[in-house]
C-alpha positions, 0 to 999 in steps of 0.5 A: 476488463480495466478494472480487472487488470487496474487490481492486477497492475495495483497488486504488483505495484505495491509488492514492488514499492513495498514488500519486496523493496527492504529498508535499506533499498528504500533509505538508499533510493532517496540519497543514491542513484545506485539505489533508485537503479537497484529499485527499479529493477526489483520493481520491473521484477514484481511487475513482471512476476505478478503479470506471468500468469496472464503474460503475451506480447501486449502484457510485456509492453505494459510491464516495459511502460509500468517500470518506466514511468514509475523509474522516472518518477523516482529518478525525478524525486531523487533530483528534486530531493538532491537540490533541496527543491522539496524535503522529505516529509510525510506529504512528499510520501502521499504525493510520490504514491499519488503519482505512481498510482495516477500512472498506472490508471493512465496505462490502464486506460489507455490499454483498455481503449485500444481494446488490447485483452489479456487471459489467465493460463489455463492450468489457472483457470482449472484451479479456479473451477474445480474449487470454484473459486472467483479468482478476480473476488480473490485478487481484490482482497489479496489487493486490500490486505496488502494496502492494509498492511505495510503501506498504511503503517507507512503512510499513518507514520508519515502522516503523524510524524510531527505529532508523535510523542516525544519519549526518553526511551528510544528503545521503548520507542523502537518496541512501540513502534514495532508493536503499534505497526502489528496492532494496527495491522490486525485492527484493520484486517477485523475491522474490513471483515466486520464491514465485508458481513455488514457488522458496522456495529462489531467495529465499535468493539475494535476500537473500545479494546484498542482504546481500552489498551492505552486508556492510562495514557489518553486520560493523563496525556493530552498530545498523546490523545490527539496523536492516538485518535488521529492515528485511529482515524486515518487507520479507519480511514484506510479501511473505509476506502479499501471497502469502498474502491477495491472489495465493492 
């Protein structure tokens, strides 16, 4: 039963961190207390739309406790940012995530000891029956492509900010971005399929036509190379850990 509502409460929390929060709400939340209030609430909003279908009494507590905790969270590092006690950098990125996720299995756990259950509505659990369809399998993958997608761009971009290539071109940087982000989301949407069917080998062709792409580049420029295979590693990584806790 927690681990059930753990992907759940994860689901919701990456819809509201990450797809439904645009750029500019993430740009402000860091400079402006208006902008960290206007997240909070989109953020309790995609709790609460991700939790409708098994939504009672006990569920709205769990919403009312997840918005808080994440609120604080930021309304903390939007403080610490402000007095210049930390910096933004792609560590502070890693570590915010960090305590959000911590939050949610504290509330998790703590539902779960207090025995406190929660049910799918009907009209859901018909759906699932009648195209047998095993709607916790389903959750866990719509979980793990939502990871594999913007939050690890995002968190492969923080990491390798201060290795990034420098380039002349900043349009052709904006392209590159762009293109770079799509490519690794699609790399590692294959690759999580190749590992779900047990073809370890089929991801070595993944890889190859990735490398094979910017072959001209690895072989001339040495920082570019390092940058490049630490960008792989982590883009590997993430999908490793998606297989390991989530689609296990």
């Amino acid at each position: 039963m927690i681990y059930k509502l753990l992907v759940l409460m994860l689901i919701a929390h990456i819809l509201g961190d990450f797809y439904f929060q645009t750029d500019k709400i993430a740009s402000e939340k860091d400079n402006s207390l208006n902008g960290v209030i206007i997240h909070a609430i989109e953020y309790t909003f995609s709790v609460f739309l991700m939790m409708l279908p098994v939504i009672n009494s006990n569920i709205l507590i769990l919403i009312l406790y997840m918005s808080l905790l994440h609120f604080i969270i930021d309304i903390l590092k939007f403080f610490l940012l402000k007095k210049k006690i930390i910096k933004k950098t792609g560590m502070l990125f890693v570590c915010d995530q960090l305590l959000h996720i911590t939050s949610i299995f504290i509330l998790a756990y703590i539902m779960a000891c207090n025995n406190i259950k929660f049910s799918h509505f009907q009209i859901i659990r018909n759906i699932c029956d009648a195209f047998e369809i095993n709607s916790f399998y389903v959750a866990k993958w719509v979980l793990a492509i939502l990871i594999l997608h913007i939050p690890s761009n995002i968190l492969i971009q923080n990491l390798l900010s201060g290795y990034r290539p420098k380039k002349e071109n900043s349009n052709f940087i904006e392209f590159d971005n762009k293109a770079g982000r799509k490519i690794g989301t699609i790399e590692r949407l294959i690759m999580l399929m190749f590992i779900s069917m047990n073809q370890y080998a089929a991801m070595g062709l993944v890889l190859t036509a990735k490398s094979i792409a910017r072959y001209d580049k690895i072989t001339k420029d040495e920082k570019f190379a390092e940058y490049y295979l630490l960008g792989t590693l982590i883009s590997t990584a993430c999908v490793v850990i998606c297989k390991m806790l989530i689609l296990r």
